[in-house]
DOSE-498458 format. One record per residue (C-alpha): residue number from 1; residue in three letters; x, y, z negated. Coordinates in steps of 0.001 Angstrom, whole numbers, padded with zeros to 6 digits. Each point is the difference from the previous one (the first is absolute). Example, Ala and Ser with C-alpha at 12.3 -4.5 7.8 and 13.67 -1.06 7.14 Angstrom:
# residues 2
  nr rest      xx      yy      zz
   1  Ala  012300 -004500 -007800
   2  Ser  001370  003440  000660
//
This chain:
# residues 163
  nr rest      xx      yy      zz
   1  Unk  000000  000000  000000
   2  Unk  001361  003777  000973
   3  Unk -000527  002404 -002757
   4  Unk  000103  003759  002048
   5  Unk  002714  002350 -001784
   6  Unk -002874  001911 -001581
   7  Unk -001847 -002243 -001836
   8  Unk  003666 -001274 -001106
   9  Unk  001192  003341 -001513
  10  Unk -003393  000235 -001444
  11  Unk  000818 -003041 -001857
  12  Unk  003158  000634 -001096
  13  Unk -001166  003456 -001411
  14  Unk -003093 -001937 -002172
  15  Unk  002584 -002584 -000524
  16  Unk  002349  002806 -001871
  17  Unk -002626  001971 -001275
  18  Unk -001481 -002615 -001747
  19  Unk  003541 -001469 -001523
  20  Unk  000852  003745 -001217
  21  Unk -003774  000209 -001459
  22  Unk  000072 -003663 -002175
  23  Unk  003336  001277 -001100
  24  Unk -001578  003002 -001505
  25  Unk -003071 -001493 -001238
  26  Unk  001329 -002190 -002442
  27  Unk -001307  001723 -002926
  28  Unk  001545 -002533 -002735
  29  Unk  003171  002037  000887
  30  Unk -001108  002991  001529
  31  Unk  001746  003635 -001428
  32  Unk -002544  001416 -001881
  33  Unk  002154  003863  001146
  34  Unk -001455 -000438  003840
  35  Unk -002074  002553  000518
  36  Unk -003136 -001056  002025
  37  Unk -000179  000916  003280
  38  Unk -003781 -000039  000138
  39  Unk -001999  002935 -000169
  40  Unk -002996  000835 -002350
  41  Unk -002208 -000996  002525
  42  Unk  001121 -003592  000375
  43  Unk  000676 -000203 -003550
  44  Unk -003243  000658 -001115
  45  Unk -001779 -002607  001269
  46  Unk  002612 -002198 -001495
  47  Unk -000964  000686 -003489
  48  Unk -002754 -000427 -002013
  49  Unk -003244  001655  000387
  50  Unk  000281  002090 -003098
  51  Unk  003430  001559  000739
  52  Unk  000050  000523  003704
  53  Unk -000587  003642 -000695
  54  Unk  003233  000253 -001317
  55  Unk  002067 -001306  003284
  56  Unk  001633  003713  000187
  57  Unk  001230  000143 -002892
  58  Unk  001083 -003439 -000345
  59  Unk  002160  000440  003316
  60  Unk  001092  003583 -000966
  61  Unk  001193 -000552 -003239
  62  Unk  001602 -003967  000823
  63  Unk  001904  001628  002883
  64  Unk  001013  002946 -002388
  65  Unk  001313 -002493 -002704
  66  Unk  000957 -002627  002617
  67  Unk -002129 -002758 -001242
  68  Unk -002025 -002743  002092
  69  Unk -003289  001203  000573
  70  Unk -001305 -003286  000766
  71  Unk  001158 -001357 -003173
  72  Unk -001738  003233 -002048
  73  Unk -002907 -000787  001863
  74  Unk -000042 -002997 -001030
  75  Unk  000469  000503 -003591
  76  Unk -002545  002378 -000045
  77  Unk -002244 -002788  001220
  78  Unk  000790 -002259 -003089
  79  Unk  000371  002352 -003027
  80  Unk -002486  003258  000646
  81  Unk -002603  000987 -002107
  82  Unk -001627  003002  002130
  83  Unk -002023  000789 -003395
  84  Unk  003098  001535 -001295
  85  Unk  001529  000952  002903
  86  Unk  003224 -002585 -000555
  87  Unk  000418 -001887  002880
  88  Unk  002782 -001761 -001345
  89  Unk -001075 -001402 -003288
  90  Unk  002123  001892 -001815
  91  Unk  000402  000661 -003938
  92  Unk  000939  002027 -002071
  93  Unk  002923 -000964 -002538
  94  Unk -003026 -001246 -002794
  95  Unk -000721 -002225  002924
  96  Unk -003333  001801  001147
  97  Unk -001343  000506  003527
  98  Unk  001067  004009  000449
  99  Unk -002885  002008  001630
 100  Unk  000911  002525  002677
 101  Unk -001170  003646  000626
 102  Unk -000266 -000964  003702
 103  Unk  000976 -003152  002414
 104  Unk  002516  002108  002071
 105  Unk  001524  000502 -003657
 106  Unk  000557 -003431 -000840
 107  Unk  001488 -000669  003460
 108  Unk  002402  003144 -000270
 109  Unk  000842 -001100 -003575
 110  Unk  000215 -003695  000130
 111  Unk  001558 -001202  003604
 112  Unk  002837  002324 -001322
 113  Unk  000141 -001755 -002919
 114  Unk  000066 -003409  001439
 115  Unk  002767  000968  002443
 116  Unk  002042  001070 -003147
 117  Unk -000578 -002489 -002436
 118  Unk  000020 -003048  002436
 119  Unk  001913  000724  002922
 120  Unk  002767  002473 -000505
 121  Unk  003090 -001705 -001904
 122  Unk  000549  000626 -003581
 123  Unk -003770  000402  000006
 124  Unk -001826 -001173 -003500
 125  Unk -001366 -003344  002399
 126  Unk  002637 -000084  002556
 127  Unk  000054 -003617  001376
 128  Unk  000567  000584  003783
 129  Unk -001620  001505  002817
 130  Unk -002640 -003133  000429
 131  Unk -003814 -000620 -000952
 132  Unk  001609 -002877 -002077
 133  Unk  002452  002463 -001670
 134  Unk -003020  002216 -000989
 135  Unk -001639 -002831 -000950
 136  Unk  002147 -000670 -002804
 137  Unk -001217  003223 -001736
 138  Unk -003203  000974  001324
 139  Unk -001509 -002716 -000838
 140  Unk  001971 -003021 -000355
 141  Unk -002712 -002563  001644
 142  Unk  000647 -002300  003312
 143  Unk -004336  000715  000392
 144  Unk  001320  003667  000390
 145  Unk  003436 -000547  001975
 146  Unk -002371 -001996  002113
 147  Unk -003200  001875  000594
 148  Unk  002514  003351  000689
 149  Unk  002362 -001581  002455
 150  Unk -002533 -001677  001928
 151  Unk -002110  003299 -000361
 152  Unk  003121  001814  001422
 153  Unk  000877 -002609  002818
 154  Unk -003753  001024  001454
 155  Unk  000536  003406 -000087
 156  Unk  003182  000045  001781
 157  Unk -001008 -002885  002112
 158  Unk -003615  001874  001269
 159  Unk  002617  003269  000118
 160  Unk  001990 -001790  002179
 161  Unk -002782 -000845  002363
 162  Unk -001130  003530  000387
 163  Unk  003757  001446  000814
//
């Protein structure tokens, strides 16, 4: 069978994009410091329904910080309680839920936070620059290394369809 030269270097270029995509979609060791390439719009549908109003900011402020959007997304998924505005789960240091004056607040206080704390070395939960590394602080359960990476490897993988 003759393949025509086209269809060929069509092939080869799905062949290579694909290769250079799996290599960046393994999540279990994906840098947690790429910013997204996505844009709100694309993220937004991405997350869920209760904080897709907050795609801006979420890709403002992770490219400002350089943190994974996808992977904020996704832990805003898992851990928000929209009746206090903390779409992160996070507590204060009696171990209570905080409450915050506004979402955009707890995004511009918390992703900031998170990049310090758990992905800048000598930061308080430094571990590495992984979901598993996080893991070890944030939570500390394979239900929630689990649910984030594979929540992570759909963002980027659905991102990587759109680009």
């Amino acid at each position: 069978m003759k393949v025509k030269p086209i269809i060929a270097a069509l092939l080869l270029v799905v062949l290579l994009t694909t290769t250079a995509y799996a290599r960046q979609l393994d999540a279990a060791s994906y840098d947690l410091r790429t910013v997204s390439k996505l844009t709100a719009e694309e993220l937004a549908p991405m997350m869920h329904p209760e904080s897709r109003h907050l795609a801006d900011e979420v890709i403002e402020i992770c490219a400002k910080e350089g943190i994974s959007a996808e992977f904020i997304a996704t832990v805003m998924r898992w851990e928000r309680r929209p009746d206090l505005r903390n779409w992160f789960g996070w507590t204060d240091n009696r171990g209570r839920l905080m409450r915050f004056g506004s979402d955009v607040h707890c995004l511009r206080t918390i992703i900031p936070r998170i990049k310090q704390m758990y992905l800048t070395e000598g930061g308080r939960y430094f571990k590495g620059y992984t979901i598993a590394a996080v893991s070890k602080y944030y939570n500390n359960s394979d239900f929630w290394r689990n649910t984030i990476t594979a929540g992570t490897q759909r963002i980027l993988s659905k991102g990587c369809e759109l680009k």
